[in-house]
C-alpha positions as CSV (number, residue, x, y, z in Angstrom):
1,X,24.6,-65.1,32.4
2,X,21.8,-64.0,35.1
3,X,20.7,-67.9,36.5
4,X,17.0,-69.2,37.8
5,X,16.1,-69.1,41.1
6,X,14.2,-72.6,40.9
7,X,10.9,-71.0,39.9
8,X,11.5,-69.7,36.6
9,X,12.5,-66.1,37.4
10,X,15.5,-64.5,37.2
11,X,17.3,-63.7,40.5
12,X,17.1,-60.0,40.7
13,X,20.7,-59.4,42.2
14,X,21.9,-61.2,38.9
15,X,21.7,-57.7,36.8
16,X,24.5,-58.3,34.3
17,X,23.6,-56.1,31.4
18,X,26.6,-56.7,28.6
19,X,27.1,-53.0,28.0
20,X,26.9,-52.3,31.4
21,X,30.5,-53.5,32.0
22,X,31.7,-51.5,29.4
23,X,31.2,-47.8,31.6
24,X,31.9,-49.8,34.8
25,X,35.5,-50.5,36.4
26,X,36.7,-53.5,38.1
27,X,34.4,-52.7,41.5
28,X,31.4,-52.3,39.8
29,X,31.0,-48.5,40.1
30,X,30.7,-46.6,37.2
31,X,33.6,-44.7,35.3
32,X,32.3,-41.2,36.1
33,X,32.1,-42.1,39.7
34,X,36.0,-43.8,39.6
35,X,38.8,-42.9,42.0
36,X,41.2,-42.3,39.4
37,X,41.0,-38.1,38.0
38,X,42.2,-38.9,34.6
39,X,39.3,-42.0,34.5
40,X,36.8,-40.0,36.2
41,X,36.7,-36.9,34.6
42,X,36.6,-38.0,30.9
43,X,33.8,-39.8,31.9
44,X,31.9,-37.2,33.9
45,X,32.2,-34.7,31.7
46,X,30.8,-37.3,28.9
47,X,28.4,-38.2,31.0
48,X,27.4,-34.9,31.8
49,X,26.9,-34.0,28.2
50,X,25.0,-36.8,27.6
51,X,22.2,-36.3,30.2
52,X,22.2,-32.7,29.0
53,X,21.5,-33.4,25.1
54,X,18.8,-36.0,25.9
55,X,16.9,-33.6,28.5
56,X,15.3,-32.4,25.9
57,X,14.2,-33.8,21.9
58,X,14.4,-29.8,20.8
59,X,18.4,-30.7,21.2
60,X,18.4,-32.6,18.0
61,X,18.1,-29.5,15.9
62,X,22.0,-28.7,17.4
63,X,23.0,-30.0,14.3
64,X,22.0,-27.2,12.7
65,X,24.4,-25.2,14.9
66,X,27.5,-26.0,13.1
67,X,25.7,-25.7,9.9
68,X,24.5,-21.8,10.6
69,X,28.1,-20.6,11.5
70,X,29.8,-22.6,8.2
71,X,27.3,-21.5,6.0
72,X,27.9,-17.6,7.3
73,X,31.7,-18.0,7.4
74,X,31.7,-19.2,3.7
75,X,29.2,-16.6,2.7
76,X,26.2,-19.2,1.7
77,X,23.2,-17.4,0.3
78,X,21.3,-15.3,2.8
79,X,18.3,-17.3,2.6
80,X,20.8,-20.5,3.6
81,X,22.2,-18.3,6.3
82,X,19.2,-16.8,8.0
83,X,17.0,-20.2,7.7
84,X,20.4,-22.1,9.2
85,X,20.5,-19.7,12.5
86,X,17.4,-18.8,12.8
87,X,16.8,-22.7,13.5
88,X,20.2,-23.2,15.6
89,X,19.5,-20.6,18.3
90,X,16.1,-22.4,19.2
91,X,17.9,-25.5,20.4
92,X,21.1,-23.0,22.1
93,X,17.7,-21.5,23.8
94,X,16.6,-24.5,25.3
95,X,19.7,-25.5,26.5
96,X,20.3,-22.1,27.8
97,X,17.0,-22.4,29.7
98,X,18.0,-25.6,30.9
99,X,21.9,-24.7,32.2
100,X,19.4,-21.9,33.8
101,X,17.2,-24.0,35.8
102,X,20.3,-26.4,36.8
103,X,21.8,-23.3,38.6
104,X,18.3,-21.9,39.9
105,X,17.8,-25.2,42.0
106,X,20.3,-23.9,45.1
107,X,18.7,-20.3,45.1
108,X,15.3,-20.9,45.6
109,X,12.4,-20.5,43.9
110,X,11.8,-16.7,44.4
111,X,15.7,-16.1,43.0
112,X,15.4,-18.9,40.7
113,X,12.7,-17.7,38.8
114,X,14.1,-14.3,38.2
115,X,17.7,-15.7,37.1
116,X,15.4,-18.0,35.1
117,X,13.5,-15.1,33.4
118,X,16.8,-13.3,32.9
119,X,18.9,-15.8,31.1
120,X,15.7,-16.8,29.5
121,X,15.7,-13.2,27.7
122,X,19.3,-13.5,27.1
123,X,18.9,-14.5,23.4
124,X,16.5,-11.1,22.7
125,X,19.4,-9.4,24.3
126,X,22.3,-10.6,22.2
127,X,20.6,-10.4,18.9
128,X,19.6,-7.0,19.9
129,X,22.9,-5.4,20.8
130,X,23.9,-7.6,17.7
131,X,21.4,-5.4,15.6
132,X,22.2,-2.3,17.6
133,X,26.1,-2.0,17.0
134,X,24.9,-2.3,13.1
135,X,22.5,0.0,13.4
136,X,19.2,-1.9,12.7
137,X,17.8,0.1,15.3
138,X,13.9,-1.1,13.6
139,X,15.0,-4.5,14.2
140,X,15.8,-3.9,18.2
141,X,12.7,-2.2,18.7
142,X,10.3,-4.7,16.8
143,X,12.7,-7.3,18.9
144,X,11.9,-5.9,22.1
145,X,8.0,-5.2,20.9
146,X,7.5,-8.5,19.4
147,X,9.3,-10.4,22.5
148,X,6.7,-8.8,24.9
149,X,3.9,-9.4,22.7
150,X,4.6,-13.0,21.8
151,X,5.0,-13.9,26.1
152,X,1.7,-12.0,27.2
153,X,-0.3,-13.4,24.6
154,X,1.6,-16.7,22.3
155,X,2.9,-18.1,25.8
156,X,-0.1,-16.9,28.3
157,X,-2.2,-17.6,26.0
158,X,-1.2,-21.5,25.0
159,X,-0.9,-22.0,29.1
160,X,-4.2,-21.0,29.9
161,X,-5.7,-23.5,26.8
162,X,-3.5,-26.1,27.8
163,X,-4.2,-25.8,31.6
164,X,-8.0,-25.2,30.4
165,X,-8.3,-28.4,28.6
166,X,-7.6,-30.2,31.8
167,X,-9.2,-28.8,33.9
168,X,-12.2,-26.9,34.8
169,X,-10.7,-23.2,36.0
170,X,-7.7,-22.5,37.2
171,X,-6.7,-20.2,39.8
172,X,-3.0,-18.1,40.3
173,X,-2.0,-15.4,42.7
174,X,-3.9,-12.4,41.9
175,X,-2.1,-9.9,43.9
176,X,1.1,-11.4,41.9
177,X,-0.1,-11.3,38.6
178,X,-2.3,-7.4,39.1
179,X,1.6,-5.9,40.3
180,X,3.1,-7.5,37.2
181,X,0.1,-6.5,35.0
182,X,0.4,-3.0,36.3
183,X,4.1,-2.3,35.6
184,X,3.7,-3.7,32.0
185,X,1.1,-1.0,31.9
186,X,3.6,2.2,33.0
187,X,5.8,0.3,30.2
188,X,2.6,0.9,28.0
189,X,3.2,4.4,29.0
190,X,6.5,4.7,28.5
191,X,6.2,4.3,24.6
192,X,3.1,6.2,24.2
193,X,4.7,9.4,25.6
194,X,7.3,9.8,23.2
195,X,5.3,8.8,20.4
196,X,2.1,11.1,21.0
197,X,5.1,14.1,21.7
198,X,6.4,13.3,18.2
199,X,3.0,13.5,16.9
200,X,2.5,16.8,18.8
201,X,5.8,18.2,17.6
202,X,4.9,17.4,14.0
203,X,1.8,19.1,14.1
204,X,3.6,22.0,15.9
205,X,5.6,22.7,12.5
206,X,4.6,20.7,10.1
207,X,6.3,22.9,7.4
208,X,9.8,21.8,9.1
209,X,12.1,19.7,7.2
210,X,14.3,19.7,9.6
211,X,13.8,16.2,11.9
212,X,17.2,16.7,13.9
213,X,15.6,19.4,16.2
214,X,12.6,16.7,17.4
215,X,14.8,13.3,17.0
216,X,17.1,15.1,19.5
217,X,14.0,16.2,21.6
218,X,12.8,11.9,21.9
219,X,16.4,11.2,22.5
220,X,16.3,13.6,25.6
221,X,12.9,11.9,26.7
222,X,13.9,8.3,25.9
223,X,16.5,8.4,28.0
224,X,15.0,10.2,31.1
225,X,11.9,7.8,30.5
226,X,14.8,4.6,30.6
227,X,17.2,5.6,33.5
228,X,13.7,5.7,35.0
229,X,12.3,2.2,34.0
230,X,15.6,0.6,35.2
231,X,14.7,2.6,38.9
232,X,11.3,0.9,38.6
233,X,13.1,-2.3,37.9
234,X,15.1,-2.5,40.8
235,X,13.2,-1.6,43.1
236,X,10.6,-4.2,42.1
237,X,13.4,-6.1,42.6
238,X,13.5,-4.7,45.9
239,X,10.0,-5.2,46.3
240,X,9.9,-8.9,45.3
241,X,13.2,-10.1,47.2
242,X,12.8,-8.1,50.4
243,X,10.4,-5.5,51.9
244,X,7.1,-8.0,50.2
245,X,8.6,-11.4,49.6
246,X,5.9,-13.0,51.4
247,X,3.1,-12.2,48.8
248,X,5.6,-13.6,46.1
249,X,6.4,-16.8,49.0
250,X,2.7,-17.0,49.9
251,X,2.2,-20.0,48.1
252,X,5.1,-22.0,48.7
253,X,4.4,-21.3,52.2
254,X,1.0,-22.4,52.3
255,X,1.7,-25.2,49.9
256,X,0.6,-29.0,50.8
257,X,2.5,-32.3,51.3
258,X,2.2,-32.9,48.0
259,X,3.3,-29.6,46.0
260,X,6.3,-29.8,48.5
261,X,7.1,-33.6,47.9
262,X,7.3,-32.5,44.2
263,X,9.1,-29.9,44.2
264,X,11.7,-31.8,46.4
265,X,11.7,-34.8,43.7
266,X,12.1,-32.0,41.3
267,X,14.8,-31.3,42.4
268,X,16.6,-34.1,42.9
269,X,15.8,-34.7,39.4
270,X,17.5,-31.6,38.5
271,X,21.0,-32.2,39.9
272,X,22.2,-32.9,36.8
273,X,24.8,-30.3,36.5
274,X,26.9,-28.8,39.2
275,X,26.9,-25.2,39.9
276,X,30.4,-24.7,38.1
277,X,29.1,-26.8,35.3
278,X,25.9,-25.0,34.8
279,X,28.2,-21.8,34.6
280,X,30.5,-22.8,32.2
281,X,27.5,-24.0,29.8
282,X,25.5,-21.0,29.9
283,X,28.8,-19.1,28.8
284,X,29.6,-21.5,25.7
285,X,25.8,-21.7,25.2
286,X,25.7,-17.4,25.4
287,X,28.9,-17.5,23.3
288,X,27.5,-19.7,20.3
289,X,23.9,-17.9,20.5
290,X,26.4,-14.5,19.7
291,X,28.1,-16.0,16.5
292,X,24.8,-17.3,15.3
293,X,23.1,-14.0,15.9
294,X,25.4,-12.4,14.0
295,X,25.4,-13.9,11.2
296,X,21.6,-14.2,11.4
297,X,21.1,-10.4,11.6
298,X,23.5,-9.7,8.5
299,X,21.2,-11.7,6.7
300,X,18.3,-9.9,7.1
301,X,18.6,-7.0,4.8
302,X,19.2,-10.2,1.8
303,X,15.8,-11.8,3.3
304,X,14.0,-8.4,3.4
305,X,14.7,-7.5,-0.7
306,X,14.6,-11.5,-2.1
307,X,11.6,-13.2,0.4
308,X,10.0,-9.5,0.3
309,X,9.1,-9.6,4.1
310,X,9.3,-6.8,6.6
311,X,12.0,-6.2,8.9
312,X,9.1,-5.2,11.1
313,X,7.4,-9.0,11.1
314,X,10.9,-10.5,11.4
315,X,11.7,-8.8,14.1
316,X,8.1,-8.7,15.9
317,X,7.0,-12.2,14.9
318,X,9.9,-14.5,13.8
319,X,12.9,-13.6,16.1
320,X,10.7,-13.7,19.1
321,X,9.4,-17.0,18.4
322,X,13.1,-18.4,18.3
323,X,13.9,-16.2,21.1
324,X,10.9,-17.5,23.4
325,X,10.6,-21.4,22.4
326,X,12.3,-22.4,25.6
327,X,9.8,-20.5,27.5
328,X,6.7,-21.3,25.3
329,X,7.8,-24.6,26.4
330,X,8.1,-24.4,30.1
331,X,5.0,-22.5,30.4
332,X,2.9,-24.8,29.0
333,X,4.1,-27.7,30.7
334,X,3.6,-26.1,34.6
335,X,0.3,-25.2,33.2
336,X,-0.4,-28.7,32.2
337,X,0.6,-29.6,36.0
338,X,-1.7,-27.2,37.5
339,X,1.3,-24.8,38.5
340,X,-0.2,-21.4,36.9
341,X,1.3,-19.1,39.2
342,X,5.0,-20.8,37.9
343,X,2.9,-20.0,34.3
344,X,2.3,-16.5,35.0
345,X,5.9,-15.3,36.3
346,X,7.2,-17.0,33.2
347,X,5.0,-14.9,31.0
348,X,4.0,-11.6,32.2
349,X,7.5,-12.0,34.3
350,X,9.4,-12.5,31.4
351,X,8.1,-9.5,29.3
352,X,7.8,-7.4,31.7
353,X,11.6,-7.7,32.4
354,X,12.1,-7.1,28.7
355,X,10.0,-3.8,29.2
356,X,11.6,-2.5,32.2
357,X,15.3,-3.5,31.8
358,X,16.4,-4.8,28.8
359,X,14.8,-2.1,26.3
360,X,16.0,0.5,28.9
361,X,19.4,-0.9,29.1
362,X,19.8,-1.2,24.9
363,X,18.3,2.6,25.5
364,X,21.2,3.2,27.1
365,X,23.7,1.5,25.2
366,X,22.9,3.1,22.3
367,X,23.6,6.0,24.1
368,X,26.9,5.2,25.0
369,X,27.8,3.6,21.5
370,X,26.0,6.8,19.6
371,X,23.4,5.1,18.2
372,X,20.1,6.7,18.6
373,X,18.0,3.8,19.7
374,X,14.8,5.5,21.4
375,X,11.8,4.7,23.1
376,X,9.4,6.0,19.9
377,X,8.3,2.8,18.2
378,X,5.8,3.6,15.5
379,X,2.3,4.6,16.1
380,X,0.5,1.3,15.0
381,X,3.1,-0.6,17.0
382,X,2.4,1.5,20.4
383,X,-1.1,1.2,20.0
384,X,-0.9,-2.6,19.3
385,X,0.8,-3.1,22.4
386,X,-1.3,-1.2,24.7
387,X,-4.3,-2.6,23.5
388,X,-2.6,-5.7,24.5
389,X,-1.4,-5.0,27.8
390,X,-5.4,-4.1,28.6
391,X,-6.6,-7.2,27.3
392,X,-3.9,-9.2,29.0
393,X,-4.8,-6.8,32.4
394,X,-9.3,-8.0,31.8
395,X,-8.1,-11.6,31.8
396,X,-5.9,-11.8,34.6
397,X,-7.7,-9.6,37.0
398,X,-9.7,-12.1,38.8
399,X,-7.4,-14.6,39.4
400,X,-8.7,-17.4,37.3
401,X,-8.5,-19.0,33.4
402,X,-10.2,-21.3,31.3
403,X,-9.5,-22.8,27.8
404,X,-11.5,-19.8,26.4
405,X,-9.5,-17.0,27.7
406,X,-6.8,-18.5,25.8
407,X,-8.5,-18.7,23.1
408,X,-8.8,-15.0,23.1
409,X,-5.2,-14.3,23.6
410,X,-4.3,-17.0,21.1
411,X,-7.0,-15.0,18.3
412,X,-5.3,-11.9,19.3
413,X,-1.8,-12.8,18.7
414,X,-2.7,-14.3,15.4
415,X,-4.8,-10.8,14.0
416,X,-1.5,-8.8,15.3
417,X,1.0,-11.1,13.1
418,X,-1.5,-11.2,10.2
419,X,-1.5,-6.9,10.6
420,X,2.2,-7.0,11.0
421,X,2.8,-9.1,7.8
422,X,1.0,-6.6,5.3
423,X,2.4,-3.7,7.5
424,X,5.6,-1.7,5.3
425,X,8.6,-0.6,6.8
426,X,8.2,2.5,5.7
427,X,5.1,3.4,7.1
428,X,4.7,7.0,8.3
429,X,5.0,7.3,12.2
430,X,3.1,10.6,12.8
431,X,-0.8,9.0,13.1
432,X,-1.5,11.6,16.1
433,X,-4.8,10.9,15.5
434,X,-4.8,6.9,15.9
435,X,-3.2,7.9,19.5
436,X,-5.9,10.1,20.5
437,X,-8.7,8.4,19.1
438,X,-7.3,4.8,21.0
439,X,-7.0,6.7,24.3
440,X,-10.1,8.8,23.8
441,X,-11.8,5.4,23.5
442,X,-9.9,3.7,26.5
C-alpha cells in the first residue's frame, strides 16, 4: 500500500498499481520486455496487438470481420452478405493504413508517403481484380472512377472545410500540387480519347451491328494509352524520388523547430510495430480484405435486382467510400493540424496513383487473363470526371484554401452521387455529342 510522506501526499516512488503486478515479473519489468523467449514473446506479441486495436475506435467494427466471411461461407442472404463486408473491410482499411504508416516511419517522408498512398489504394485493387477475374468489368471501372472522384473532391474537399474552420487560409506547395493536378488531367485524357473514338466510330457506321470490329479497335487503344500511363507513372516516380526531390523536400527542408520537433515526437509515437511486424500485418490484413471482397462482390448482382440500385453507384459511390475511410480520415486530421501539403499528397496523390497505375495495371491484367477491361468508361462518366479534374485544377492553382472552397468540392461530390443514383446501367455510351459540346465549352 503506497504510504504518506508526512504531509498528506503520496510518495511518488510508491506507484504500486494492483494490476500492474500482474504483466510485471519478479524485477519489475514488464513481461513483454522479459529475458525469458517463451515469456517474452507471448507477451509482445499480445501486447503488440493490443496497442494496434486501440490506435484507432474504427477497430471496433472488426467484429464484423468474422461475421462477413461466416455469413458468405454459409450462403446468408445477399443483402446479409454485402452489408456484413461491406462494413468489415472499413476497419481491415484502417488497420492497413495504419501497419502502413508503422513501416513508412524508417523511409522517410518522401518514400513514406508514396508506400502510404500505395497500400492505401490496396483495397480498390483487390476488390477490383476480385471483380475483374468474374468479369464485372462495370464494377472495376466505376471502382477506379468513383475512387478518384471520392479523393479529389469527398477527401479534398472535407480537408480544406476542416482546415478552413480553423483557420483563416491555408497555404500548400503549389508547384507540388499544379504537377499532381496536371497528370490527373492527361488521365482526364486518357478516357476521353477512347470514348470520343467510340463515338466517332459509331457515327462512322451507324447501320453496323457488328460491335466486335470497334470493341477490338478500344482494346488496341486502351492498351497503348495504359503501357503509356504506367511510363508516365514511373517516371514521376523518377521525378519525385530523384532528378526533383528537392521541390517535393522543400518544405521539410525549410521547416522550423517546431514542425521538426513534431515530426520527431511523431515518430517516436509511432514505433509501435517493428518493421517485420508491420510486414506480416499488412499481409494478414491484405489476405482478409481478399476473402471479404469476395464475397462482397458476389453479392452484388443479389443487391442490384432486390435493393434496385446501380452497379454504377455501388461501384462509384459505395465501394470507394469503404475503400477511402482510412484516408478520409488521415486527411482531415493533418488538415486540422495545419499540415495541408501532407493533405494534398493524400488526396490528389492518392487518386492520381489510381489513374496512372492501378487502372493501367487492371488494363493490363485483363489483358493477360482475357478479359476485355478498357479504358472507355461511359460518356456521362468521362465527362463527370473531367469536369472534376478542372474544378479541382481552379482551386488548387493558387496555393491556398478556405472553408468555402470545400464547400464547393463537398456540393460537387454530392450533385455527382445524386446523378449517379438515378443513372441506369444500361445507359447508352455513344453521346458524341455531350463530348463535343463539354470540350467545345471548355
Amino acid at each position: 500500500m503506497p504510504q504518506g510522506n508526512g504531509n498528506g501526499q503520496v510518495d511518488a516512488t510508491e506507484s504500486t498499481p494492483l494490476l500492474g503486478h500482474l504483466f510485471k515479473n519478479k524485477d519489475g519489468k514488464p513481461l513483454h520486455e522479459d529475458e525469458r523467449v517463451w515469456v517474452r514473446w507471448p507477451m509482445k506479441t499480445s501486447y503488440i496487438t493490443y496497442k494496434t486495436l486501440v490506435s484507432n475506435y474504427v477497430n471496433v467494427m472488426l467484429v464484423f470481420v468474422p461475421l462477413g466471411i461466416i455469413a458468405g461461407a454459409m450462403g446468408w442472404s445477399p443483402t446479409a452478405v454485402f452489408v456484413l463486408n461491406f462494413l468489415a473491410i472499413i476497419p481491415l482499411a484502417s488497420l492497413l493504413s495504419f501497419a502502413t504508416e508503422e513501416l513508412s516511419v524508417k523511409l522517410g517522408q518522401t518514400l513514406g508517403g508514396l508506400l502510404n498512398a500505395t497500400f492505401g489504394n490496396a483495397v480498390e485493387l483487390i476488390v477490383s481484380i476480385v471483380a475483374l477475374k468474374n468479369g464485372e468489368i462495370r464494377i472495376v471501372q466505376s471502382s477506379m472512377l468513383g475512387s478518384i472522384l471520392s479523393n479529389i473532391l469527398l477527401v479534398l474537399g472535407c480537408c480544406f472545410l476542416a482546415g478552413g474552420i480553423r483557420y483563416h487560409e491555408q497555404t500548400f506547395n503549389e508547384t507540388v500540387a499544379s504537377t499532381m493536378s496536371s497528370l490527373m488531367a492527361v488521365a482526364s485524357a486518357s478516357l476521353i480519347i477512347p470514348a470520343t473514338l467510340y463515338a466517332v466510330l459509331s457515327k462512322a457506321d451507324p447501320e453496323s451491328k457488328d460491335k466486335k470490329d470497334k470493341i477490338d479497335k478500344i482494346l488496341v487503344l486502351s492498351h497503348g494509352t495504359a503501357i503509356i500511363l504506367l511510363l508516365l507513372y514511373v517516371l514521376y516516380l523518377f521525378f519525385q524520388l530523384k532528378s526533383h526531390a528537392d521541390f517535393f523536400d522543400e518544405e521539410t527542408a525549410g521547416g522550423d523547430s517546431e514542425n521538426s520537433e513534431d515530426n520527431h515526437n511523431k515518430t517516436e509515437e509511432a514505433q509501435i510495430l517493428s518493421p517485420w511486424a508491420a510486414g506480416v500485418a499488412l499481409i494478414v490484413i491484405t489476405v482478409a480484405v481478399a476473402v471479404c471482397a469476395e464475397y462482397l462482390v458476389d453479392s452484388i448482382d443479389a443487391i442490384v435486382q432486390t435493393a434496385h440500385i446501380s452497379k454504377t453507384f455501388i461501384g462509384l459511390i459505395l465501394l470507394p467510400i469503404v475503400g477511402n475511410a482510412a484516408e478520409h480520415v488521415t486527411g482531415v486530421v493533418v488538415a486540422w493540424k495545419n499540415k495541408m501539403d501532407l493533405a494534398i499528397g493524400v488526396a490528389i496523390g492518392s487518386s492520381m496513383q489510381i489513374a496512372l497505375l492501378v487502372t493501367p495495371f487492371l488494363v493490363i491484367l485483363g489483358w493477360i487473363i482475357g478479359q476485355p477491361m478498357t479504358l472507355h468508361f461511359e460518356t456521362f462518366e468521362t465527362v463527370v470526371f473531367f469536369l472534376s479534374v478542372l474544378v479541382v485544377n481552379y482551386l488548387i492553382q493558387d496555393g491556398k484554401s478556405n472553408y468555402l472552397e470545400g464547400a464547393m468540392l463537398l456540393g460537387t461530390y454530392i450533385i455527382i452521387a445524386l446523378a449517379f443514383y438515378v443513372y441506369p446501367d444500361n445507359a447508352d455510351g455513344g453521346g458524341s455529342a455531350l463530348i463535343y459540346s463539354t470540350l467545345k465549352l471548355i
